[in-house]
Each structure stands twice: as structure tokens, then as C-alpha cells.
C-alpha positions, 0 to 999 in steps of 0.5 A, spaced: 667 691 222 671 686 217 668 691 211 672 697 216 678 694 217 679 691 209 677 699 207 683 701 212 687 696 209 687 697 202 687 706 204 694 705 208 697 700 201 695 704 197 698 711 201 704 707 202 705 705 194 703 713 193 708 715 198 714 710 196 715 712 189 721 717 188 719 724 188 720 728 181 726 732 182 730 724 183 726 721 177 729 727 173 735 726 177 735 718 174 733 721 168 740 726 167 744 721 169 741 715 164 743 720 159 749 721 161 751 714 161 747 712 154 751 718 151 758 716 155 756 709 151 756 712 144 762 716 145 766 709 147 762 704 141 763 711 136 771 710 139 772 703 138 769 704 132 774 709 128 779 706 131 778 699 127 776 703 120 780 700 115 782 706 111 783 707 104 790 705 101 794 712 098 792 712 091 786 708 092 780 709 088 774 710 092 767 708 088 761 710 091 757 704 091 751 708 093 749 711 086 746 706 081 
């Protein structure tokens, strides 16, 4: 009997754990809004980045230092 009742109990978490995961159309869902927030970040940080370049002064060389 108690072989019937573990076997009962670990079906019934285990349909419970199956039956609580979000269904796939809400995981895509998540997903598209994680995205959409991700890229919202990028577009504020890329903002607030050019905002505070220091531009090059008129008439001021510019040397690529990349070139060796």
C-alpha cells in the first residue's frame, strides 16, 4: 500500500510541475517583450552616450591612432 500511495504522489507532482509551466505561445510572448526592453535599453544607453561625446574642435586634426 505505501508502494501505491508514493507512486500516487510522485504522478501527481510530476502532472503538477508539467501542468504549471507557462504554455509556449506565453514563453514566446516573454521572450518578444524581454527583446523589446533589451533593445529599449540599448537605444537609452546609445542616447545618453552621443549626448555626452566630446566632438572634435573646428579645425582640429584628427589622427587615427588605429594605424600602426
Amino acid at each position: 500500500m505505501k508502494k501505491a500511495y508514493i507512486i500516487l504522489s510522485v504522478t501527481i507532482l510530476t502532472l503538477a510541475f508539467v501542468k504549471c509551466k507557462p504554455a509556449a505561445e506565453d514563453r514566446f510572448k516573454m521572450h518578444e517583450n524581454a527583446k523589446r526592453i533589451s533593445d529599449s535599453i540599448g537605444r537609452v544607453i546609445d542616447a545618453a552616450m552621443a549626448e555626452v561625446a566630446i566632438q572634435p574642435k573646428d579645425g582640429a586634426v584628427v589622427v587615427d591612432t588605429t594605424k600602426k
